[in-house]
N, C-alpha and C positions, 0 to 999 in steps of 0.2 A: 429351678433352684440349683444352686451349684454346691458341691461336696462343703463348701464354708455352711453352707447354711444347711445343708443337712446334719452334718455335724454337732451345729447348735442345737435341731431337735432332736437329734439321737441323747444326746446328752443332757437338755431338760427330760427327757422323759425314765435316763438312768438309773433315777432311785425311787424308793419303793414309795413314797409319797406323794413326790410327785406327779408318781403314775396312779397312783389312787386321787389325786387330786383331777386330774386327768379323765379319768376313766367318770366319777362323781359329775363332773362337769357334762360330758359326754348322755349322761343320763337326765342331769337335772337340767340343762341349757345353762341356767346361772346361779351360783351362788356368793355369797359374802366374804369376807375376810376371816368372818366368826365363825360360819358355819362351816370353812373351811377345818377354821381350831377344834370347833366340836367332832366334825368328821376323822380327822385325822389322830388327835387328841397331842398335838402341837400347840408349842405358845403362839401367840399372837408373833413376836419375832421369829419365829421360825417358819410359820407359815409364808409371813413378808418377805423373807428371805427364799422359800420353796418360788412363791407366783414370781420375783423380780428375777430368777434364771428360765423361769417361762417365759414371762414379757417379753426377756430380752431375744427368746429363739424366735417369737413371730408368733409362741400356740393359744395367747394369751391378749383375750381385748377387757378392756376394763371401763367400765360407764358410771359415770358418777352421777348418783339419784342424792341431790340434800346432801347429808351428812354420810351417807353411806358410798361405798364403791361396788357395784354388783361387777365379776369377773366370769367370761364366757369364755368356750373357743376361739380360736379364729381360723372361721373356716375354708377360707383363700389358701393359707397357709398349709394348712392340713391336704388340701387339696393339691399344691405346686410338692409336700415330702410325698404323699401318693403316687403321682405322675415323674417325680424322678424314680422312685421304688421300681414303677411300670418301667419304665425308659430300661433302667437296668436288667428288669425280667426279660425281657422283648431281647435283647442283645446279649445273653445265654440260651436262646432257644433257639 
């Protein structure tokens, strides 16, 4: 991952919703759009608004079941800001 794209999740994960969005995910594997809105206690447009600055960093996979869209981690992703984080430890030490 290069500094563009850590950037992107440094900065999906900046605000406090987010990162409760984040962290919920992280716990439940996946949840809804709604359950997002009840968790956070967010409109439905702001919630849509929170996950579309996620999407856009990579921390965010979205699977559409019927009418509904269940949204998870993505754990590639999460995995490549890890190993830059490491990269950067490794060359301070």
């Amino acid at each position: 991952m290069d500094t563009h794209g850590i950037l992107k999740v440094a900065t999906a994960l900046s605000d406090g919703h987010r990162l409760a969005i984040f962290l919920a995910l992280a716990e439940r594997g996946t949840m809804s759009y709604k359950e997002m809105a009840v968790l956070t206690t967010l409109s439905q447009p702001a919630v849509s608004h929170h996950v579309k600055i996620m999407a856009e960093s990579g921390l965010l996979k979205a699977v559409k079941t019927g009418r509904s869209v269940r949204l998870s981690l993505n754990a590639q992703r999460l995995q490549q800001a890890s190993a830059f984080f490491l990269d950067v430890l490794k060359q301070t030490l």
